[in-house]
N, C-alpha and C positions, 0 to 999 in steps of 0.2 A: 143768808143774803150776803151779797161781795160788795161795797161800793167800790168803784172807780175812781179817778183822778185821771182828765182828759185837759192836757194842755197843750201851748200853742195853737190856738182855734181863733180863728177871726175874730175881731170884734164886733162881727154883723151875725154872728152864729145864732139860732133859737134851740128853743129845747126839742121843736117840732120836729128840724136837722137831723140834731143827735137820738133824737128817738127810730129816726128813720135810718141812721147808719148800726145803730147797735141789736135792734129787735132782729135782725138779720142770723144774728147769733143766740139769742134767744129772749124771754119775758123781761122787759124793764118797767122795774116798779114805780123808781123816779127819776127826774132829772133837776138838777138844780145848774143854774147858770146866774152865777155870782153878777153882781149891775154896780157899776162905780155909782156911789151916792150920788155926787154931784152932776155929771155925763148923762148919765143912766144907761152907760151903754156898757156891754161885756164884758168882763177884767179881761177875756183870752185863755179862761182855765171853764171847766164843767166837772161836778162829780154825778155819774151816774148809777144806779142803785140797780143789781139785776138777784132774780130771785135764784138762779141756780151757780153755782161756784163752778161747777163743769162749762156751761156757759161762759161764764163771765172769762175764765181762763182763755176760752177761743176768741172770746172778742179782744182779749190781750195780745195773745200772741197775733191774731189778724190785722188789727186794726195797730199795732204801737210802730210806727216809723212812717207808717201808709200818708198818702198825699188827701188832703180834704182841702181844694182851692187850692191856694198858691202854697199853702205849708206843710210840715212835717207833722204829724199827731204824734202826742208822749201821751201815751195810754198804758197804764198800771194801776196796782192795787193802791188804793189812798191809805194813807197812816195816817191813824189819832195825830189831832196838832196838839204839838209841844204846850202845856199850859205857860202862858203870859199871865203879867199883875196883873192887868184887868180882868182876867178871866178868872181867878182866884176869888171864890165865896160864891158863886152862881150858887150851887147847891140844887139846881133843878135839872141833872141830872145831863144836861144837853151835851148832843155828843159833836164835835170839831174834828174836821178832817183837813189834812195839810195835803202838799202834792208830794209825789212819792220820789 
């Protein structure tokens, strides 16, 4: 399984969208589309989850520069995010992805 990191995306984006631009390229397991607490509307970033790496690589290279609305897509592999204090003692094993 590859996740993704899909930035500069509207703030009016759903996961409905992004499922419907990336299954194009093959199976997506999930989508997450982060929500400012307070807003509750979109931060502008998505990480999407595809089950094949041959896949997910085509939706990389197809989709990372391409126009969706008035923006540019930065679409890549997501990196493990850098541990912060607060993150420090979870211990429940939880995995954090940064943008790439």
């Amino acid at each position: 399984m590859k996740t993704l990191y899909v930035g500069n995306l509207s703030f009016q984006i759903t996961a409905g969208e992004l499922r419907n631009l990336f299954e194009k390229y093959g199976k997506v397991d999930q989508i997450s589309v982060p929500r400012d607490a307070t807003t509750g509307r979109a931060r502008g970033f998505a990480f999407v989850e595809m089950q094949d790496e041959n896949n997910a690589g085509a939706a990389i290279r197809a989709l990372n520069g391409s126009e969706l609305g008035d923006r540019t897509l930065v679409v890549n592999e997501a990196r493990p995010r850098a541990a912060r204090a607060e993150d420090t003692g979870r211990g429940n094993g939880e995995r954090r992805f940064g943008c790439g």
